[in-house]
Steps between C-alpha positions, in 0.01 A plus 500: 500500500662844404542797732172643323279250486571411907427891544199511287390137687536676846341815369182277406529355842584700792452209740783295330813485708747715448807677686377800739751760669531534874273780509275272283545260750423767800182627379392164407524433896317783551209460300459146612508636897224764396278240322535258824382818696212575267420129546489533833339770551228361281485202685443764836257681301304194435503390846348790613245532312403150594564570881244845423215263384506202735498828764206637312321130507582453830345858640161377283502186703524711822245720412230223404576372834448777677153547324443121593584520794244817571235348310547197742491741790226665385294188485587356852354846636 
């Protein structure tokens, strides 16, 4: 394969492997910190928003008890 065609071949495909610079190589690092942070912080994101509606099903549980609990009382007087 000629110097041209191995160019054009990595041009076509930026994923193929080629040789990266240390600063290629540092920001490469980088980025790959950041994503795991974004995943994370997704992940957190998620989890709260589940936390937020088993709280919100759990204070509508309360509630209906309450009421249950008065309509009980109410009957007993």
């Amino acid at each position: 394969m000629s110097q041209e065609s191995a160019a054009m071949a990595s041009e076509d495909n930026p994923d193929a492997n080629s040789a990266m610079t240390y600063t290629e190589m540092m920001n490469e690092g980088k980025q790959r910190r950041k994503d795991g942070k974004m995943s994370a912080n997704g992940d957190i994101t998620q989890r709260i928003e589940e936390l937020e509606r088993r709280v919100d099903h759990l204070q509508k549980i309360i509630q209906r008890q309450i009421r249950l609990g008065r309509m009980i009382q109410q009957d007993l007087d």
